[in-house]
N, C-alpha and C positions, 0 to 999 in steps of 0.2 A: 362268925369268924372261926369257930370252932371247926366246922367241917374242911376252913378254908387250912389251916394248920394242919389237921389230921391229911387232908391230901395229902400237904407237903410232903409231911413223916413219908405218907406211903411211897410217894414219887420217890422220895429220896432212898429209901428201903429197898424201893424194885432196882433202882440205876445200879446199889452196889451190888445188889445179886447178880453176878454176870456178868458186871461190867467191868470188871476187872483182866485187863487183858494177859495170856498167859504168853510165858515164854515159849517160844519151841526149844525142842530137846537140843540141848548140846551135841552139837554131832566135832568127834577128833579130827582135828586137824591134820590132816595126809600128810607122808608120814617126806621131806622135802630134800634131795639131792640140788648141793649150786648149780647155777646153771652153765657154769662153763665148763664144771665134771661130766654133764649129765650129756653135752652137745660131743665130747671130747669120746664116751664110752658108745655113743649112738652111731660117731663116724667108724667107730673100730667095729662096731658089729655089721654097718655095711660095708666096710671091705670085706669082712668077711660074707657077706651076703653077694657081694659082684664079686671076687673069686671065686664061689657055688657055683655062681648064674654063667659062668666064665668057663666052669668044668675044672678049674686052676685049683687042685686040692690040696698045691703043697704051701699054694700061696695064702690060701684060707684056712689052712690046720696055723702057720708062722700068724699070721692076726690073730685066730683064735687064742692061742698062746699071748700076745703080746695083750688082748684085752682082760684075760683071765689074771693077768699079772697085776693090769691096772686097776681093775676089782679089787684085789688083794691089797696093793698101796691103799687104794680110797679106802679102805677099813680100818687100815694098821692108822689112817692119818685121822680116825673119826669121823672123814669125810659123806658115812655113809649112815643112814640112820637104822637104828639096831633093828625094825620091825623089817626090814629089807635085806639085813645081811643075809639070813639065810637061805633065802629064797635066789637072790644074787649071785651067790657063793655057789650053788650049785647047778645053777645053770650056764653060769659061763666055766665052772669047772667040768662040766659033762661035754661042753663044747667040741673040744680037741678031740677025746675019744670016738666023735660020732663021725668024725671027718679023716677020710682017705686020703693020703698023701698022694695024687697023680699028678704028674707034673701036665701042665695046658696045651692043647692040642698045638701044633706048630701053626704059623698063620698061612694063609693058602697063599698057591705060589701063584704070581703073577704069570703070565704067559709071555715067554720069551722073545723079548724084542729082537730082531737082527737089526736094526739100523739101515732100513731101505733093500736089504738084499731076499724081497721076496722071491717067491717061485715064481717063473715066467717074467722076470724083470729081467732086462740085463742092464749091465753097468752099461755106462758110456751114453744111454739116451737115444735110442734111434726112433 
């Protein structure tokens, strides 16, 4: 019975060697904008991305401006989390600087309808 106990010990010695399971590392939790801030700054950066796409620069410089502002509220309101302000802050304040104010090309003009009085037509029907 002796040998039958000394197993045990040892069984019981090996399991806690290692058997012990380890935590994985803590990893920080990213860093979280709400969500209705976050859908609100994503639609002003694509207006300003289809006024680009648009060639529309004075309309994309006025967005640019209007999201750099809203950046600005979402910080002053804490809305924004501190590991993000700076990174935030300076790229939608570089924004405006990078963009030309040209106003959008005119829209192409339709080709001139006369309302039946082609060439070689004459009124009246013959």
């Amino acid at each position: 019975m002796r040998h039958g106990a000394a197993a045990l010990l040892v069984a019981l010695a090996l399991a806690g060697c290692g058997g012990a399971t380890k935590q994985p590392p803590r990893v920080a939790k990213p860093p979280h904008i709400p969500r209705l801030l976050a859908h609100s700054l994503a639609a002003q950066a694509n207006a300003v991305a289809q006024a680009l796409a648009q060639t529309d620069g004075c309309t994309a410089l006025a967005h640019a401006n209007e999201l750099r502002d809203a950046v600005a509220q979402a910080i002053a309101a804490n809305e924004i989390p501190v590991r993000l302000r700076a990174k935030l802050t300076a790229a939608v304040g570089e924004l405006p600087g990078r963009i030309t104010c040209n106003p959008a090309p005119p829209p192409p003009e339709n080709p001139k309808h006369d309302h039946g009085k082609h060439k070689g037509h004459k009124d009246g029907g013959d």
